[in-house]
C-alpha positions in Angstrom: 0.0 0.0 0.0 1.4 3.4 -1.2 2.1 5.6 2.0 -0.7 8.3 0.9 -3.2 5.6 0.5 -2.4 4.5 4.0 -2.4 8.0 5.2 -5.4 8.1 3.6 -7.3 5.7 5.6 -5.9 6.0 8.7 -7.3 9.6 8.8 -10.8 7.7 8.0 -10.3 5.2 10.4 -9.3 7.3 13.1 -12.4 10.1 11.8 -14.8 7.4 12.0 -13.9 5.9 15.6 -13.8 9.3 16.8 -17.0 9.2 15.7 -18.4 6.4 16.9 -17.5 7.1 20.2 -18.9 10.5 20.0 -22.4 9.2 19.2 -22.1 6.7 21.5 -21.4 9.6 24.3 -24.3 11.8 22.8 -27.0 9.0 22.5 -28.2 9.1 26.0 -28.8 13.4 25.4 -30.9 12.5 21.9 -28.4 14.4 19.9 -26.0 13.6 17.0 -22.3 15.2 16.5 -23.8 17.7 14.3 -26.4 19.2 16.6 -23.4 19.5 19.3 -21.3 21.1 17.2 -24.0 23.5 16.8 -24.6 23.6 20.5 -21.2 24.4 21.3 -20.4 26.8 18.8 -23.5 29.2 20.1 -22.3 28.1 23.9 -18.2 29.9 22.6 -19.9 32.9 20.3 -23.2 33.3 22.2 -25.4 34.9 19.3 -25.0 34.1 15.8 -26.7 34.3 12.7 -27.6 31.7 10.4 -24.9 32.6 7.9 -22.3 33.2 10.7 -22.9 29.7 12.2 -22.6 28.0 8.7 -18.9 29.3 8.2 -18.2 28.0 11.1 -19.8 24.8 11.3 -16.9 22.0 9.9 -19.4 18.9 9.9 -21.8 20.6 7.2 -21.1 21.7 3.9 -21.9 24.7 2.8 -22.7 27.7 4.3 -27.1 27.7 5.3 -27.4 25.2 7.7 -30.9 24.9 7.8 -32.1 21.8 8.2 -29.6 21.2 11.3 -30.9 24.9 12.7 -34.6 23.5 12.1 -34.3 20.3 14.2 -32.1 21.6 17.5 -34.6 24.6 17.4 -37.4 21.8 17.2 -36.0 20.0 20.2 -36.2 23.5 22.1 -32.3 23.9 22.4 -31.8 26.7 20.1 -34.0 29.7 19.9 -34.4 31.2 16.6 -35.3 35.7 15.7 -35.1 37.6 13.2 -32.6 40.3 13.1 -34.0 43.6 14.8 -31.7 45.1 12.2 -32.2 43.3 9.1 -35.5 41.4 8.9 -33.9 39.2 6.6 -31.3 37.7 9.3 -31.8 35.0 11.9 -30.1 35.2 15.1 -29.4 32.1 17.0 -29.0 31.8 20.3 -29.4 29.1 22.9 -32.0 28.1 25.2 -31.5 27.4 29.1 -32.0 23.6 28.0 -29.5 24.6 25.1 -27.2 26.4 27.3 -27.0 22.9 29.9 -26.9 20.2 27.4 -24.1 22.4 25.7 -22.0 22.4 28.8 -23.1 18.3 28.6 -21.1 17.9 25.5 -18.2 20.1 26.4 -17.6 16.9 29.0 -18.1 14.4 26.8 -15.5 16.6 24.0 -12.9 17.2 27.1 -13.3 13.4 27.6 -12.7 12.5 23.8 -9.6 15.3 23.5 -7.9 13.7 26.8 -7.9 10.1 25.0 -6.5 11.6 22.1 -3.9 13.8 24.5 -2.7 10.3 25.6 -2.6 8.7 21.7 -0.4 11.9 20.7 2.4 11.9 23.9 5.5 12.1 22.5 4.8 12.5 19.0 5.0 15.7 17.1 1.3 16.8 16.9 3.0 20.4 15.2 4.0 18.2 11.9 0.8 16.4 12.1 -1.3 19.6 12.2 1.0 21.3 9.4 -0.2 18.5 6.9 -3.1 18.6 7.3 -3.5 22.0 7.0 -1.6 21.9 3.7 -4.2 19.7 2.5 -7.5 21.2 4.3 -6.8 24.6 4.2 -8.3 25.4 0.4 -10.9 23.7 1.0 -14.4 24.7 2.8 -14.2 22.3 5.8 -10.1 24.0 5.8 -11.8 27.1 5.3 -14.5 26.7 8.4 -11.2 25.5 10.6 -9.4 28.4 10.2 -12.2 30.9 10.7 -12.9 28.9 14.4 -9.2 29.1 14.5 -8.9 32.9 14.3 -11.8 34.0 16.4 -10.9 31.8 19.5 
């Protein structure tokens, strides 16, 4: 096996696990990885709109999430208004049951990024993180990444 191939899927092996053990941690709250991610960015940026919270969202494509805003506003963990400003603007913010299951998941991700803490120890995570940025950065997941990156 060519070492890029191999690269290759041990980046979808690892992605996947990660995963799986994500969804296992989330089932018992009745959210996926997706509606977390959506939970925590609102819990680190308090308010955002619609548009803002697509270019920042890495596990959706594109930049009108929607369908993902639709079903953790549906579950009464996100609270949706139109922009005092510009009618044609939604602001997102969370709800108290928003605001606790967010600080739920931030567990469960401090959990996940301590077993990954203990895979990395000793290796050099800097070269790791500099490749994959070489290859993620053009891109619109690479381009969500860095925007995170940059605001903190």
């Amino acid at each position: 096996m060519r070492k890029a191939e191999h690269l290759r899927f041990a980046i979808l092996a690892a992605q996947r696990e990660g995963n799986r053990l994500l969804i296992q941690a989330l089932k018992p709250h009745g959210i996926t990885p997706s509606q977390a991610e959506v939970l925590r960015l609102l819990q680190q940026h308090g308010t955002l709109s619609l548009n803002g919270l697509g270019q920042l969202l890495v596990c959706e494509s594109g930049t009108n999430p929607s369908r993902l805003v639709e079903r953790v506003v549906a579950a009464g963990l996100v609270e949706r208004r139109t922009d005092t400003a510009d009618r044609r603007y939604l602001q997102l913010s969370l709800t108290p049951e928003g605001e606790r299951l967010a600080t739920a998941v931030a567990g469960i991700e401090e959990s996940l990024y301590t077993a990954m803490d203990t895979a990395c120890q000793d290796l050099d995570t800097d070269a790791m993180l500099t490749f994959l940025h070489n290859f993620i950065d053009p891109l619109p997941s690479g381009e969500a990444l860095n925007k995170r990156l940059t605001l903190g």
